[in-house]
C-alpha positions as CSV (number, residue, x, y, z in Angstrom):
1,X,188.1,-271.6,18.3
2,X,186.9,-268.4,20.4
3,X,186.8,-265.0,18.5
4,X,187.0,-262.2,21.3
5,X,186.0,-258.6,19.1
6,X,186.5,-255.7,22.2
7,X,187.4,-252.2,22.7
8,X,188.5,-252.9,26.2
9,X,192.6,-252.0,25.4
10,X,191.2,-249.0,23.9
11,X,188.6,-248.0,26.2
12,X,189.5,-249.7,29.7
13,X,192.9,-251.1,29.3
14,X,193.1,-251.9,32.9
15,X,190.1,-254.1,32.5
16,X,192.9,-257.0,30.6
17,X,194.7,-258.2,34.2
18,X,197.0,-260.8,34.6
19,X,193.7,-263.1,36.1
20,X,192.0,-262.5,33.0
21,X,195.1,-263.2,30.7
22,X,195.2,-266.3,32.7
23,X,191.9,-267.4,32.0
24,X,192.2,-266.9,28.4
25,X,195.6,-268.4,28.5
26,X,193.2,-271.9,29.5
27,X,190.4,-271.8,26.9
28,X,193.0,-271.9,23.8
29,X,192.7,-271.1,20.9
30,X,191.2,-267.6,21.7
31,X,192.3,-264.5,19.3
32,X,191.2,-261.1,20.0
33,X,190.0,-258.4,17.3
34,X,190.1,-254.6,18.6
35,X,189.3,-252.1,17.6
36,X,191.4,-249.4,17.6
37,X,190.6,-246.4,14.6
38,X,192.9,-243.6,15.6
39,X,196.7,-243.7,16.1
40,X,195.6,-241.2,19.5
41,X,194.1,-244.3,20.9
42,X,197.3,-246.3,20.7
43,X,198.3,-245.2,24.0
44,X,201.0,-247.0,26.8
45,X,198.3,-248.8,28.7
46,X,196.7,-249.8,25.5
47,X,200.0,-251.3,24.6
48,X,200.5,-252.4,28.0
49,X,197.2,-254.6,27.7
50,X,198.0,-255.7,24.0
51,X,201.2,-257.3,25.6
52,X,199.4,-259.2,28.1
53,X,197.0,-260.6,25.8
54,X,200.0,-261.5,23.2
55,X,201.9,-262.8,26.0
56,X,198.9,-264.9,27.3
57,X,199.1,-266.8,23.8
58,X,195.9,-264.9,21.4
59,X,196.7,-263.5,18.8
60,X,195.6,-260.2,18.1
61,X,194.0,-258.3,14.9
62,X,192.1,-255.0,15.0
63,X,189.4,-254.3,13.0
64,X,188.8,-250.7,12.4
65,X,186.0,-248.6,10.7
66,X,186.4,-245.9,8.4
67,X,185.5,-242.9,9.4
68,X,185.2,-239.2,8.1
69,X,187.5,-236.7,9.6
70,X,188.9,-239.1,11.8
71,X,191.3,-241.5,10.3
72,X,189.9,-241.6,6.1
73,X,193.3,-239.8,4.9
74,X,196.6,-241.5,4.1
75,X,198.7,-239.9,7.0
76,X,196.5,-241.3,9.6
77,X,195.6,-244.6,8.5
78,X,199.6,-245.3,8.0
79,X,200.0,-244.0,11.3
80,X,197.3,-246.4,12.9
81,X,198.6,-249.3,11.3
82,X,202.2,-248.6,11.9
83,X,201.7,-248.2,15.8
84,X,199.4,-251.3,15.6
85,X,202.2,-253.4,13.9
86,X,204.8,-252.3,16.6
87,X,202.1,-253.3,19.3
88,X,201.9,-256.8,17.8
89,X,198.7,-255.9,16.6
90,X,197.7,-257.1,13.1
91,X,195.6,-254.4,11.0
92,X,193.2,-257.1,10.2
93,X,189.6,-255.6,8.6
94,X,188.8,-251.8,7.2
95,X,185.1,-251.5,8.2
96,X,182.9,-249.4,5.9
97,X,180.4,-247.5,8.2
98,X,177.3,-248.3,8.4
99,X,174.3,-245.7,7.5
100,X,172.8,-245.5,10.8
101,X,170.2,-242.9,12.0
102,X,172.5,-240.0,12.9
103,X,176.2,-241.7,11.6
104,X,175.8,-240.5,7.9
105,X,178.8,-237.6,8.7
106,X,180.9,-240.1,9.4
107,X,180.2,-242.1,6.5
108,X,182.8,-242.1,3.5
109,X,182.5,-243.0,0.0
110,X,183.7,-246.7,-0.9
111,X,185.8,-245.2,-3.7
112,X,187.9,-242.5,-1.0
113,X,188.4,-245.6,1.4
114,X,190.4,-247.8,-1.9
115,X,192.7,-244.7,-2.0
116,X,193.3,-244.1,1.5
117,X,193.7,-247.9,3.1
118,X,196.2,-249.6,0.3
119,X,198.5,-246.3,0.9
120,X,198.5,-246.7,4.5
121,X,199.2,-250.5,3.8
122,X,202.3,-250.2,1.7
123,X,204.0,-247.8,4.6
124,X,204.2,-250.9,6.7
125,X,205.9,-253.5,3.7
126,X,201.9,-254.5,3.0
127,X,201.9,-256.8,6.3
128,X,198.4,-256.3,4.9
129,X,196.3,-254.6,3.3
130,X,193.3,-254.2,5.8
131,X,190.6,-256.0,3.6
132,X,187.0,-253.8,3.3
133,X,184.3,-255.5,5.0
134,X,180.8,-254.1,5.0
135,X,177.4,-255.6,5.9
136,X,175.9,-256.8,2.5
137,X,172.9,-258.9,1.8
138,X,175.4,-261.6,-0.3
139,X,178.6,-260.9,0.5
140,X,180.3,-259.7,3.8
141,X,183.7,-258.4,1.8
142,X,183.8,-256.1,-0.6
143,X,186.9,-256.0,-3.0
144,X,187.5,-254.0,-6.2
145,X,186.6,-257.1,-8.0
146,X,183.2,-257.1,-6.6
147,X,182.5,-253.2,-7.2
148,X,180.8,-252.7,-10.3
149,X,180.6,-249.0,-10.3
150,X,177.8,-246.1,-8.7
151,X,174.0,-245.5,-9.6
152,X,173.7,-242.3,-7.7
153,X,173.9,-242.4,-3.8
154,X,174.8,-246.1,-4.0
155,X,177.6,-248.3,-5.3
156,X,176.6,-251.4,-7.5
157,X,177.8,-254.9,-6.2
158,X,178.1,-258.1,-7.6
159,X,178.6,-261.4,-5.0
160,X,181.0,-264.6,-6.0
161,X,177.7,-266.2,-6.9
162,X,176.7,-263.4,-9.8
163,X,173.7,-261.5,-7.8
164,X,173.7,-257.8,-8.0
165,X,172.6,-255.2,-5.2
166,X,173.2,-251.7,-4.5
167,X,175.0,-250.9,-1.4
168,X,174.0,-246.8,0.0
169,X,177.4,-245.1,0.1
170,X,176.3,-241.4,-0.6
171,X,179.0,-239.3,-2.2
């Protein structure tokens, strides 16, 4: 299996053509992750490109990333993951930005995200829940069950297998 992870329907929509479609439509099974993280960026040549690539046989999730100011309230994030739904797109991953020399605005605080994402789920009958993923030295997926509360600037983590580490997610 092939996992294609692209912003090209969101950034250069006319870069999926009917040749390309075609090639994929060859190498099956190929599924495509976007990543789309405003409902501004679901636009009629995104969904024009989306429908190629769904028509072409991949399946298609989008993996989006949390971000402050953009899209970490209710109102947007249902609106993302309504207009992906009715593009056939499914709202697959919630990425926790990472802190990255010159990002830390954007950042926003693992507890905001479990309010905002589950909301925005429900609207669209909990197709699904867009699971949190962050880079982690254990465990690529963090879930309420794994949180273990906050020491400061950082939120306490605990992998499947029992180890502990503390994951920088300033308040």
């Amino acid at each position: 299996m092939i996992r294609l992870g692209t912003r090209l329907p969101v950034t250069l929509p006319c870069r999926v053509t009917e040749a390309l479609c075609r090639l994929l439509e060859r190498r099956h099974p190929i599924w495509v992750n976007t990543h789309f993280n405003h409902p501004k960026e679901l636009t009629a040549d995104a969904a024009e490109a989306i429908d190629k690539l769904t028509r072409a046989g991949c399946p298609v999730g989008n993996q989006s990333v949390l971000l402050r100011g953009i899209n970490d309230d209710v109102a947007t994030m249902k609106a993302l993951c309504e207009g992906l739904v009715r593009m056939r797109v499914r709202p697959y991953y919630c990425y926790q930005a990472q802190l990255l020399e010159g990002t830390a605005h954007f950042r926003v605080p693992i507890e905001r995200r479990r309010r905002v994402v589950p909301c925005a789920a429900r609207s669209h009958q909990r197709l699904r829940d867009p699971a949190l993923r962050a880079r982690t030295p254990y465990e690529s997926a963090l879930t309420h069950a794994y949180l273990r509360g906050r020491e400061g600037d950082s939120v306490v983590v605990e992998s499947y297998d029992g180890r502990i580490w503390r994951e920088p997610n300033p308040l």
